[in-house]
N, C-alpha and C positions, 0 to 999 in steps of 0.2 A: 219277819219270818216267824209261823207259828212253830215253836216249841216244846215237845211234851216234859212232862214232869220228869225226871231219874227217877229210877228204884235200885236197890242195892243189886251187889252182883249175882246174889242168892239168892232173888226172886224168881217166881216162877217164867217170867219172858223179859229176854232184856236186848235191845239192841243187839247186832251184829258188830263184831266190828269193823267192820269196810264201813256198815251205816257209820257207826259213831266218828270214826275217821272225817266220811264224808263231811257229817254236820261240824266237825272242830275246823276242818280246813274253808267251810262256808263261814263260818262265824271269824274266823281270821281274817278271809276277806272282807267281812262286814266291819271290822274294828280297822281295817285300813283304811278305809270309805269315812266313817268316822271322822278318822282323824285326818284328813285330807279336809272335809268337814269344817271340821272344827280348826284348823289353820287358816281356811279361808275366812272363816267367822271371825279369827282372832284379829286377820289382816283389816277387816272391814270394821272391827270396834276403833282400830287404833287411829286410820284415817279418818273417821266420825270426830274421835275423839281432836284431834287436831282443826278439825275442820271448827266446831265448836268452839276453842279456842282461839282458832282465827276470828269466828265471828262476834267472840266474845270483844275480842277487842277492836270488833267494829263497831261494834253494836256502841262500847265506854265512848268513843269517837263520835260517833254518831249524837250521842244525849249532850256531850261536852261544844261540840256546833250548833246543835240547839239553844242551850243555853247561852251561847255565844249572841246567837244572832234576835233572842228575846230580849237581851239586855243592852245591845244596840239601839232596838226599834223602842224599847223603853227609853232610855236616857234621852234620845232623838226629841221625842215625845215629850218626856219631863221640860227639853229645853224650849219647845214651841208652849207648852202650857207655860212655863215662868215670862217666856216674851208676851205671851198674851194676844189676844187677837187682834184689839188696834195695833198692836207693834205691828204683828204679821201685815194686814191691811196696809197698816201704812209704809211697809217696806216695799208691797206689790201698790201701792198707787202714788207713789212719789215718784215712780217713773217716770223718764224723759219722755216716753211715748207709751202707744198703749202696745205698740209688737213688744216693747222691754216689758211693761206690766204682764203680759198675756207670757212671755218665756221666763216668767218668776213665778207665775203659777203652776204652768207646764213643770216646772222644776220640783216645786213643792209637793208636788202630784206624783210625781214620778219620783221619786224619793219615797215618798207614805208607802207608793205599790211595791216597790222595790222592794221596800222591808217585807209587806206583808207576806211576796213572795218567795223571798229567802226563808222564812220563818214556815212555810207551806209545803216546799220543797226539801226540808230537814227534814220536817213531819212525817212525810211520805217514806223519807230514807228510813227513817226510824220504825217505822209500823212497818216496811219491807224485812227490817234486819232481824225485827224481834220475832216475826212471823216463821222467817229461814230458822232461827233460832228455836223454837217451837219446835219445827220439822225438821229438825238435827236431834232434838232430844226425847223425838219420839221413834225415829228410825235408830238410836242407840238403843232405847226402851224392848225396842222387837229385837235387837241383834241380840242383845243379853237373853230373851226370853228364847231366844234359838238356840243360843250356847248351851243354857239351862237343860235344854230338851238333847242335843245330840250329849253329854257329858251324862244325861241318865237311858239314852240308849246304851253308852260307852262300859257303863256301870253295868248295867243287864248281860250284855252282851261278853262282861270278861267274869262275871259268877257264871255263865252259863259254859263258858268256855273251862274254867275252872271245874264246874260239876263233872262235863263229860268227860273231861281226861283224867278225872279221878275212877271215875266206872269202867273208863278204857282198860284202867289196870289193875282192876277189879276182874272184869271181866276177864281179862287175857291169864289174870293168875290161877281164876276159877273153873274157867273151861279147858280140859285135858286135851280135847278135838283141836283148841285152835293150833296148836303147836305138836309136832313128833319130836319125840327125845331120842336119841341114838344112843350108841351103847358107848359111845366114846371118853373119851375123860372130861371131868367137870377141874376145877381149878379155884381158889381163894383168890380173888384178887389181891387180896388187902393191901397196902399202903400204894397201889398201883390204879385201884380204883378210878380214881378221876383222871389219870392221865387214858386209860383204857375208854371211860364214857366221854371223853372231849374228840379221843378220834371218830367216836362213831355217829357222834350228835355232827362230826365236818361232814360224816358221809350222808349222814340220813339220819336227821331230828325231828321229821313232819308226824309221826305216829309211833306208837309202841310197839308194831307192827316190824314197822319199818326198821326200828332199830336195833331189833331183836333180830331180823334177817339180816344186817350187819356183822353183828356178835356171831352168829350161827354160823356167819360165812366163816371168820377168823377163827373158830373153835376149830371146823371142819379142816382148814390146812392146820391146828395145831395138831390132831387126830392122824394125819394123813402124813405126817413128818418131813414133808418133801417143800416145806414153802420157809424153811428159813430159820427153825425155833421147834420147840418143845413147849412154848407156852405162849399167850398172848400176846406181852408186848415182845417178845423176842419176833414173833409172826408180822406186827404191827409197823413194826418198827425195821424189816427188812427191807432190802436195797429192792427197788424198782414194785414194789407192791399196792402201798398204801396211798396215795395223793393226800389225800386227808394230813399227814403225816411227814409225808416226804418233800409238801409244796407249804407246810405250817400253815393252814386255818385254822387248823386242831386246837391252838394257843387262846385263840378268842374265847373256847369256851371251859379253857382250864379255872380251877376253884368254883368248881359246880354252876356254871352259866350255861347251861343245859336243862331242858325240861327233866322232872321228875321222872317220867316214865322211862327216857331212854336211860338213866342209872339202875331202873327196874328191872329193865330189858336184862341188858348188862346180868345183872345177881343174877335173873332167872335164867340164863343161858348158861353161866361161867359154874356157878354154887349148885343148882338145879338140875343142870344137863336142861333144859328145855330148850328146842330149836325147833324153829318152824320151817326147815329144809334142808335138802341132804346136800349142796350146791356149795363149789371150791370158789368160784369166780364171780366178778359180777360189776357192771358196767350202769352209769349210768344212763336212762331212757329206757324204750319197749321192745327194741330190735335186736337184743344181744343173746340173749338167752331164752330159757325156755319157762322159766318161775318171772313173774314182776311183783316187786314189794317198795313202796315209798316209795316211787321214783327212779327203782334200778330194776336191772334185767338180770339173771340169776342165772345159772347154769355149772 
């Protein structure tokens, strides 16, 4: 995917953020593909890797049978040269008959080829095994060279991920259009901070966007005084409101295991007043309300 360069949020044209959204949540699913990728790459070196070593120690077997069966056909050998030829001769023509002389030859005959061809049939094993061997260590050779390559897509792809959610909230802080502020009360979070940004990263962590219509929602009943509280977590933390909350996923993302932006969110809604809608309730999908942001329906 071609990719244009960033420029700061104060430049003269920058991205939307619906666009920038769009492309972070493309590049997410690019880093999943990736790494789908790259598991199967990793499952495919290990097998190699195995397989190699099986053949490694066919291969030791393999040269250990050869020299086996060279050193047979040698000694074999050493012992017909120390008898000599008249011995041999005259082992094959002291026979009672010539069928005995002629099945002492046959013997000896068949013996020499035997060797030769045990010693022929190694050979064969062995230029097969080292051959496999070869095409085992050159199919590891590409697998690595694949790794190499999806690990500097992986690389590309989380700087680039990283640029645009830094512009996201850039952007979202710089332009006054993208967000309405109401007249309603703003609020410190402090020491409540992160328990405040884990619920809203359970509700909606996909954009800055997103999670700021979260916050906005919870300011909007702490404004409204009728949902449970005077301030955020007392809103947050009401009986039958919150799922994020009230079903605990909110936990997984406590001690800042949340994207940067949505802590962003968070300050620029609670500290700021900035809200990007006037909406008490909100569900998630397209079908509930009359606003959609991240993934939920607003109204």
């Amino acid at each position: 995917m071609g990719l244009a360069s960033l420029a700061p949020a104060a430049a003269v044209h920058a991205a939307s953020a619906s666009e920038l959204t769009a492309s972070i949540n493309a590049l997410n699913k690019q880093l999943t593909a990736a790494g789908e990728q790259m598991n199967k790459l990793n499952s495919q070196i290990d097998q190699n890797n195995r397989q190699i070593a099986d053949n490694t120690q066919k291969l030791e077997k393999t040269k250990a049978e050869l020299a086996a069966a060279k050193k047979n056909m040698g000694e074999r050998a050493r012992v017909m040269y120390m008898f000599g030829n008249d011995g041999i001769l005259n082992a094959l023509f002291t026979s009672d008959s010539l069928t005995e002389t002629l099945s002492r030859i046959e013997s000896v005959r068949t013996i020499n080829n035997a060797d030769q061809k045990t010693v022929e049939n190694v050979e064969n094993l062995q230029a097969q095994v080292e051959q496999t061997q070869q095409n085992l260590k050159t199919q590891q050779e590409e697998l690595n060279k694949q790794k190499a390559q999806v690990q500097a897509q992986q690389a590309t792809f989380n700087k680039k991920l990283e640029e645009e959610q830094k512009q996201l909230q850039q952007y979202a802080a710089s332009t006054s259009t993208a967000a309405s502020t109401t007249s309603g009360s703003t609020a410190d979070p402090g020491s409540q901070l992160d328990f405040i940004c884990a619920v809203v990263a359970a509700e909606c962590n996909s954009s800055y966007e997103g999670a700021l219509a979260v916050i906005s929602c919870v300011m909007n009943r702490v404004d409204s005084g009728r949902w449970g509280g005077r301030d955020a977590v007392s809103v947050l933390k009401a009986p039958g409101q919150f799922a994020a909350y009230l079903d605990g996923p909110y936990k997984r993302y406590l001690g800042g295991k949340y994207p940067g932006y949505v802590k962003q969110a968070v300050i620029d809604c609670m500290q700021n007043g900035k809200r990007n809608h006037p909406y008490q309730s909100f569900r998630a999908g397209s079908s509930y309300g009359v606003w959609n942001c991240g993934g939920n329906s607003y109204r």
